[in-house]
C-alpha positions, 0 to 999 in steps of 0.5 A: 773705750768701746769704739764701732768701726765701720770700713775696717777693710778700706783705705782709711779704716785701715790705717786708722785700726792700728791707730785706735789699738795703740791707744789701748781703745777696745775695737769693734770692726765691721766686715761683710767678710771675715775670710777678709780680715786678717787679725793676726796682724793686730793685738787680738785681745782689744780687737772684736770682729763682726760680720756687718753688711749695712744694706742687711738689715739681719746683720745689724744684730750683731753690733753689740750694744755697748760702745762709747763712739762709732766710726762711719766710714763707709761709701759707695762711690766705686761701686757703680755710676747709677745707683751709689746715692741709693745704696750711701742713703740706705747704708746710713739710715740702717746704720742709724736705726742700729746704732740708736740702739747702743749706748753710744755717745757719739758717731765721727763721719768723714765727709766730703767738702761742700761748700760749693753752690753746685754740688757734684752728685758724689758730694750732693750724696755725702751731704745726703747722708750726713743729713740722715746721721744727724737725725740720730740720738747721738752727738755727730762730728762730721769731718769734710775732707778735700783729696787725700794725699797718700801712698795708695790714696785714689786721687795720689796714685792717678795723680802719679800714674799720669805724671810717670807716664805722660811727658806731655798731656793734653788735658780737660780745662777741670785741672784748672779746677781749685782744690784743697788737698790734706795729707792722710796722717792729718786725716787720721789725726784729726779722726782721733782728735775729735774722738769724744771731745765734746768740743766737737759734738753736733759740729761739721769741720772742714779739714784740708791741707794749708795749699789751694792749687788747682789739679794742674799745680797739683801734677807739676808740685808732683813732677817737682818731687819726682825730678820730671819735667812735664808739660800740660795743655789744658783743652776746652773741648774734653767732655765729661764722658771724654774725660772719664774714658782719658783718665780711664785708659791712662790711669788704674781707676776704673770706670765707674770711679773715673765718672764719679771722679770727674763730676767731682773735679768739676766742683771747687773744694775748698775749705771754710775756715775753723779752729779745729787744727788749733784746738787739736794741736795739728800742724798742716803737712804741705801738699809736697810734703804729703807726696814726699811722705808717701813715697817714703812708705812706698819705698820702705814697702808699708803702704797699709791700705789702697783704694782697691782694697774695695770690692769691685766686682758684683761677684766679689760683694757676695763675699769672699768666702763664696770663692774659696771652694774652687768648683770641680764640676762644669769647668775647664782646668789647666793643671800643671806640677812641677818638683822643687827643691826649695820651698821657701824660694819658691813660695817666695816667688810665688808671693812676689807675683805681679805688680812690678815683678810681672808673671815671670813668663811672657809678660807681654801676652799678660800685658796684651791681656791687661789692655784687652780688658781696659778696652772692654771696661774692665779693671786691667793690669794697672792696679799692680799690688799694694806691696811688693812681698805681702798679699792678704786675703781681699787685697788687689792684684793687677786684675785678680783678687786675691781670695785665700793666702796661707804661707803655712798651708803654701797656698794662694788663690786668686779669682779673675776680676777681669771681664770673662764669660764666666769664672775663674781661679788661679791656684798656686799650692805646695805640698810634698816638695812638688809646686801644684798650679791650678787654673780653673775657667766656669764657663757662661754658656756657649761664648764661655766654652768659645772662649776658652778655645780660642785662649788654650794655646796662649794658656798653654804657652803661658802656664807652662813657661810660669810654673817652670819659672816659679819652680827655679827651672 
């Protein structure tokens, strides 16, 4: 079968491609970027590629009109704090008005659950837009999920970064909040289940995990598989505002997520009962299991996909391809080479670079670094790296993006998502046994010029001490 990928690049699409293919269905990914998407890692042969921007409505003639069903996995919750149910409502209207146009049978969404009087702005968004796709000519199964539970998952990785770094927390009363978490291989299972079961056409699903805990329970069943001994406090006099900012500093979300988060915890999530995993033949996997699952993946080094796979950045969403052409006029540059005696060592090390392996010199100035833009909203150095060997093009990396990765050509390049007054670039190349280390600083300006001043002698100290460590010297 012909199926429509939508949110091929983010955390569930990911995971659920390799799925689609093994069961030998023809896939049709969308992509704002194809320098994005690498498709050497998949059977190309059942595997078609579009550049689709749902808010474009020119870039929906390139959705083919023969397909059976159609994923819509696409929101918006990260991008921004004002205007994410703007862009969910349009993405979906457009989705719609384009895929009436194809022969496709039947459109799957994964949702949110909503079952509560008092929605928050997220959910009240989610719902909005399963009431447009609704509307179409088509059979719509709409899957509403509680927090997803998985290695790289938004919701597991704050979860852990607030139980590995913090002994003892005094935390906002929305972890007294109950909620109904579900494991990410139930998700997927129950994304391919539906698939063309006419069972399921016209109906919304609830789908959640067997335990209802608050977010309190959920950190201490955490702590119980990592062998930590925690303790929280809950207090009434955290605000929303003051809630955002702790999860903010405290964990790698950033900002605008951490708001969106917030208003979302407020909310009981819980699911109201169906046949749907009878009917399917799913077993449940308990909220520890999950965790403990997931830590498996980690540890073997397979974390497929993370939530910032997501574009975070207003430059980044005009699409990676925009950045590849380092630009050569207008611009500072800090260019260093140094002779190597193996390639292959040193491209080894240069694939390895931040996350747990840090920058190889002077990590606490990156650190110092890092903190300065948590503090001024930016993304910091918390985000780390979806693993610790393999970097693709579009992939996180501490507070870079990466842009281009190519072993073959020996060259990564890396665009600054932190917060700068202006642009820059990190470029890593190898070519005639010799280790080219490029940075690259457009200044926005007269403070870009001040700043990239006042940071020369950090650049000099830490760009020497990086390349002679990189190089083996």
């Amino acid at each position: 079968m012909k199926i429509l990928l939508t949110g091929t690049t983010g955390y569930i699409g990911r995971r659920l491609l390799p799925i689609l293919l093994n069961e030998g269905h023809h896939v049709i990914c969308c992509v704002r970027d194809k320098n994005r998407f690498d498709i050497s890692k998949y059977d190309s042969s059942k595997l078609d590629v579009i550049e689709v921007d749902f808010l474009k409505k020119d870039t929906l003639k390139n959705i083919p009109e023969q397909i059976d069903a159609a994923y819509y996995l696409i929101h918006s919750m990260s991008t921004s704090t004002r205007d994410f149910e703007f862009l969910e409502r349009q993405s979906a209207e457009n989705f719609k008005e384009a895929i009436q146009k194809t022969s496709v049978k039947q459109v799957i969404y994964l949702s949110g659950i909503i079952n509560n009087k008092e929605l928050s702005r997220h959910l009240t968004s989610r719902k909005a837009v399963e009431d447009i796709l609704k509307t179409g000519s088509y059979h719509l199964t709409t899957l509403r999920a509680g927090i997803i539970v998985g290695s790289g998952s938004a919701s597991f990785e704050i979860i852990r970064d607030l139980v590995e770094k913090l002994p003892v927390m005094v935390a906002p009363r929305w972890l007294n909040t109950k909620s109904q978490p579900i494991a990410i291989q139930n998700v997927l299972e129950f994304l391919t289940g539906v698939l063309l079961n006419e069972k399921t056409y016209d109906n919304s699903f609830d789908i959640g995990g067997p335990d209802i805990l608050t977010y309190k329970q959920m950190l201490l069943k955490f702590a119980g598989v990592r062998k930590l001994r925690r303790s929280i406090f809950v207090v009434p006099v955290m605000t929303p505002k003051l809630s955002s900012y702790w999860l903010y500093f405290i964990t790698s979300t950033s900002y605008k997520l951490a708001v969106n988060l917030v208003d979302s915890m407020k909310v009981e999530i819980i699911c109201e009962k169906n046949s749907l995993p009878e009917m399917l033949g799913i077993e449940l996997i308990s909220y520890e299991d999950a965790v403990k699952s997931a830590f498996d993946m980690i540890e073997q080094q397979e974390v497929i996909s993370s939530w910032t796979d997501a574009l975070s950045s207003d430059t980044l969403s005009k699409g990676i391809s925009n950045l590849i052409n380092v630009p050569v006029y207008g611009c500072f540059k800090d260019r260093r080479n140094r002779d190597i005696s193996d390639e292959e060592e040193v491209i080894g090390r240069i694939w390895s670079i931040g996350g747990d392996t840090g920058w190889y010199y002077a990590n606490w100035l990156w650190g110092i670094r890092g903190f300065l833009d948590k503090i001024t909203g930016g993304v910091g150095l918390r985000r780390g790296r979806r693993s610790r060997t393999e970097i693709s093009a579009g992939d996180a990396l501490d507070f870079w993006r990466v842009i281009y990765a190519d072993k073959a050509e020996k060259r990564l390049l890396l665009f600054a998502e932190m917060k700068l007054p202006g642009e820059a670039w990190l470029e890593f190349r190898i070519k005639d046994n010799t280790l080219h280390q490029t940075a690259t600083f457009r200044p926005r300006g007269l403070w870009g010029r001040i700043y990239w001043y006042s940071v020369l002698p950090f650049h000099g100290l830490i760009f020497r001490g990086m390349i002679k460590r990189l190089a083996g010297k």
